[in-house]
C-alpha positions in Angstrom: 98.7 125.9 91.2 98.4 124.0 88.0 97.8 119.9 89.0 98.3 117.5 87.0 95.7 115.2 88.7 92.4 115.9 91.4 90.4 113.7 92.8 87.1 114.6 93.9 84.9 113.1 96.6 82.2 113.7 98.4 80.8 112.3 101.8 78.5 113.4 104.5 80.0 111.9 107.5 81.1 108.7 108.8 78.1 107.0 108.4 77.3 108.2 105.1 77.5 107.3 101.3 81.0 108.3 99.7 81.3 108.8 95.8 84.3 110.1 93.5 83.3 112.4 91.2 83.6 110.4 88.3 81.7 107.3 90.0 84.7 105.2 89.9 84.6 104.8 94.2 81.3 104.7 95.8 81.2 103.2 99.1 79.2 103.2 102.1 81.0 104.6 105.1 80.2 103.1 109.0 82.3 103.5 112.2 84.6 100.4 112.9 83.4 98.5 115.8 86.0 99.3 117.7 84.3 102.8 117.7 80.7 101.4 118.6 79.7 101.3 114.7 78.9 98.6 113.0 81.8 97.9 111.3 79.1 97.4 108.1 80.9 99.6 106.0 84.8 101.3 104.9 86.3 104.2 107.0 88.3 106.8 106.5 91.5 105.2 108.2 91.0 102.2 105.1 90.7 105.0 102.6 94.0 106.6 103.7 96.0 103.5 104.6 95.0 102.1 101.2 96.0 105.4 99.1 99.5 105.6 101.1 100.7 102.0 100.8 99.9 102.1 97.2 101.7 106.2 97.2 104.5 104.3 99.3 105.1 101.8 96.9 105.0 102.8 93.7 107.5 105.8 95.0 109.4 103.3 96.2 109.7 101.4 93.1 110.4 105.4 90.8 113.7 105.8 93.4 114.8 102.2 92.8 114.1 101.9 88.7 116.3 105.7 89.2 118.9 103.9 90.8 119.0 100.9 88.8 117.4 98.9 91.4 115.3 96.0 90.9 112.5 96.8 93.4 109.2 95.3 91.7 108.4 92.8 94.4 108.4 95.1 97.4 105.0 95.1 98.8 104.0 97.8 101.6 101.1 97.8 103.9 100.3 100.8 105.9 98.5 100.5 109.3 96.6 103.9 110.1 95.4 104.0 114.0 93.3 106.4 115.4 95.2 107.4 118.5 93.1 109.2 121.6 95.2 112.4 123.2 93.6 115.4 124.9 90.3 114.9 123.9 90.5 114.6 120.5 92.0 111.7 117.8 95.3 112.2 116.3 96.7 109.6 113.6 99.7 107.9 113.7 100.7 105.3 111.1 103.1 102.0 110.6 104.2 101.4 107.2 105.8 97.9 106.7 107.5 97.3 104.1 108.6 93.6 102.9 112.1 94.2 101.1 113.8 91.3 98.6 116.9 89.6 100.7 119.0 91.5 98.2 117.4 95.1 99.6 118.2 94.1 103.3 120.7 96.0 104.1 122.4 99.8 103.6 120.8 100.0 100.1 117.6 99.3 100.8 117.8 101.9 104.3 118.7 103.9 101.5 115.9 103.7 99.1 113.2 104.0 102.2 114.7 107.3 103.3 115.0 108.8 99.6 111.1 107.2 99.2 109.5 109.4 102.5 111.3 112.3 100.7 109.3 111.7 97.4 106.3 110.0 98.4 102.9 112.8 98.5 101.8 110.9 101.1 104.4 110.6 103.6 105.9 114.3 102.8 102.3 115.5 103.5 101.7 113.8 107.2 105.5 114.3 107.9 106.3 116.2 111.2 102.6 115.8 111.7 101.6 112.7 112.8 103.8 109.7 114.0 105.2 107.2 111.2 107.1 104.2 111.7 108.7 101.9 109.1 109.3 98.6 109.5 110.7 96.3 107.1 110.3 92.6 106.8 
């Protein structure tokens, strides 16, 4: 494997101190309250649904430029959950996407499918956890 990128992070839990390797991220990490934390802090479920809509959307706008598309002022936000089953948590995800008027319609459908097939992020959870797209 020769990347041509790697981030490096460290953390000791949820309720712990997380820093990149180059000191660029350092955050404090706390349950959400809807998991009896505090809330006082970022979680994990941020973290991710942060680095995907930003993954999402700049893929997103590499498939358009390709196709001569004019896709600069499509925004995605990505909604990680935390989703109880057997015991354990699985994730599942929405990603919505607000498309121009001129994308609304069989070129923008289009564009999202060629984006989950080039996107790191959504090629990595695909098959494993459940994804929605929505656009608006």
């Amino acid at each position: 494997m020769n990347p041509t990128y790697t981030a490096v992070a460290t953390a000791s839990g949820r309720e712990s101190r997380a820093i990149t390797a180059d000191g660029q991220l350092d955050v404090q990490l706390a349950f959400p309250k809807e998991m009896g934390g505090t809330g006082d802090g970022i979680n994990p479920e941020q973290l991710f649904a942060v680095g995907w809509a930003a993954c999402f959307s700049t893929s997103l706008d590499r498939v358009a430029q390709a196709r001569g598309i004019d896709a600069s002022d499509v925004a995605v936000t990505a909604e990680v959950s935390l989703v109880p089953a057997d015991g354990r948590f699985e994730l599942a995800a929405v990603l919505r996407v607000e498309l121009p008027d001129h994308l609304h319609c069989e070129v923008g459908k289009k564009l999202l499918k060629a984006t989950e097939a080039v996107c790191p992020y959504s090629r990595a959870v695909q098959g494993n956890i459940s994804v929605e797209i929505v656009t608006e």
